[in-house]
C-alpha positions in Angstrom: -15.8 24.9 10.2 -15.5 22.9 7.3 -12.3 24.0 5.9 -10.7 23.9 9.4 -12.0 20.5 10.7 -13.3 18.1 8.0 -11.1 19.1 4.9 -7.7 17.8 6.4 -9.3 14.9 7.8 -10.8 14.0 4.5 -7.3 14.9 3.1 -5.1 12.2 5.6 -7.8 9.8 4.7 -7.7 9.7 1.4 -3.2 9.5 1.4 -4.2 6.3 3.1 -5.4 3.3 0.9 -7.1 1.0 3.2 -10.3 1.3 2.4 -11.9 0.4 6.1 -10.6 3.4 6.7 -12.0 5.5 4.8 -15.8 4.2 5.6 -14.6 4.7 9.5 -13.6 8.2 8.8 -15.8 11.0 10.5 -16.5 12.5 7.1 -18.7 9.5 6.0 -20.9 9.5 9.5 -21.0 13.5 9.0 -22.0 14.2 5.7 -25.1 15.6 6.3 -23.3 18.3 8.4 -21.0 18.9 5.4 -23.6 19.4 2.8 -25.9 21.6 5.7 -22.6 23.6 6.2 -21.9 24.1 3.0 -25.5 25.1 2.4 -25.7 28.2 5.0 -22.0 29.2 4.3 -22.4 29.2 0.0 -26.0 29.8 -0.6 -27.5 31.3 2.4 -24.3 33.6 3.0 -24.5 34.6 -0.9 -28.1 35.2 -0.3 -27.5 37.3 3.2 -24.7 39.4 0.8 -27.1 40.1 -1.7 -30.1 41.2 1.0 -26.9 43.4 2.7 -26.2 45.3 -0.4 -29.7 46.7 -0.7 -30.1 47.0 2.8 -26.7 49.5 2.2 -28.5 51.0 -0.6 -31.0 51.9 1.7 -29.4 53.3 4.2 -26.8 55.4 2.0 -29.5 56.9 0.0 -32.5 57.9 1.9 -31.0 60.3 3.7 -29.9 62.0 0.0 -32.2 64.0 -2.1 -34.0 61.3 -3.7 -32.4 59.1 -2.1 -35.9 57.1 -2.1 -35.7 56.4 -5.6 -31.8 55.1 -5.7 -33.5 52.7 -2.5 -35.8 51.5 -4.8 -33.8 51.1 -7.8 -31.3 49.1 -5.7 -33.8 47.0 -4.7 -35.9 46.7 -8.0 -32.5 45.4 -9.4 -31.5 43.5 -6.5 -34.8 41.5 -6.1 -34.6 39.6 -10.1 -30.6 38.7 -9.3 -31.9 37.6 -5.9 -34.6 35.5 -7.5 -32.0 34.5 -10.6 -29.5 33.4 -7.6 -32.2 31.2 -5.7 -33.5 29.4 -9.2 -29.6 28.9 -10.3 -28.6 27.2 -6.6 -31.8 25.0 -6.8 -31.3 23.6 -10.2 -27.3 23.3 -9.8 -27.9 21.7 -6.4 -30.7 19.6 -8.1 -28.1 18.5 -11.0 -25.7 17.4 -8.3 -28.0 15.3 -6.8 -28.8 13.6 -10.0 -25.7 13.4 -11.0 -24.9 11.4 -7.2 -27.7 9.1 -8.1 -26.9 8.5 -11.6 -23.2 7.3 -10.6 -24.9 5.2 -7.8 -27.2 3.5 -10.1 -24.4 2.6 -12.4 -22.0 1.2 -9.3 -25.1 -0.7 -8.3 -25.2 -2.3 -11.8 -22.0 -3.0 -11.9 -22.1 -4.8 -8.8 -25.4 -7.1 -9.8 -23.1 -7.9 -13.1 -20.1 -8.9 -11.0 -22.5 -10.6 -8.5 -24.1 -12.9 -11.7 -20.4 -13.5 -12.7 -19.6 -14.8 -9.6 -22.6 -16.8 -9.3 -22.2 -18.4 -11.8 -19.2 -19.5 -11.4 -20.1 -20.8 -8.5 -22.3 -22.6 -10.1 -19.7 -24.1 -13.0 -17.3 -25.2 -10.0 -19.9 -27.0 -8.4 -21.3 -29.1 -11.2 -17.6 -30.2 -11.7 
């Protein structure tokens, strides 16, 4: 969905260099779709493959002589890189976030400081 709706909208708006619009573009108003699609088709569908492969093991080995132990060595291996996979998407999801905040903080700053240059001035041109 992503790939075939959003990315060549967000593609013909950014070859365009008005900047109204870009903030009217669909992407801006939909972002939390993006980042919720992008969430079940990356991390959930990693997670689903992951959960499939032992799910495979399963079913290919039990019906093996001990085939119950290959099961549960599949899944004894399976469960740390599942857990490993989870802990990874949190903290490089969690760094993104930061890292969105941090450059938001900064543009914000930068703003204030253009804002007290303008103000002042303002306030030079006035006492003229």
């Amino acid at each position: 969905m992503v790939s075939t709706c959003i990315l060549p909208n967000i593609e013909a708006v950014s070859n365009i260099h008005n900047l109204n619009s870009v903030n009217e573009s669909p992407h801006e108003r939909m972002h939390h779709y993006i980042e919720l699609a992008w969430g079940f088709s990356t991390a959930l569908g990693i997670f689903l493959f992951l959960t499939e492969v032992v799910l495979i093991c399963w079913v290919k080995f039990m019906p093996v002589g001990g085939g119950w132990d290959a099961a549960v060595a599949s899944t004894v291996i399976m469960v740390p890189v599942g857990v490993v996979f989870v802990l990874f998407a949190l903290h490089f999801y969690r760094s993104l976030v930061s890292h969105k905040t941090d450059r938001h903080q900064q543009e914000l700053e930068e703003l204030s400081k253009i804002k007290y240059q303008l103000d002042g001035e303002a306030t030079a041109v006035q006492t003229v």
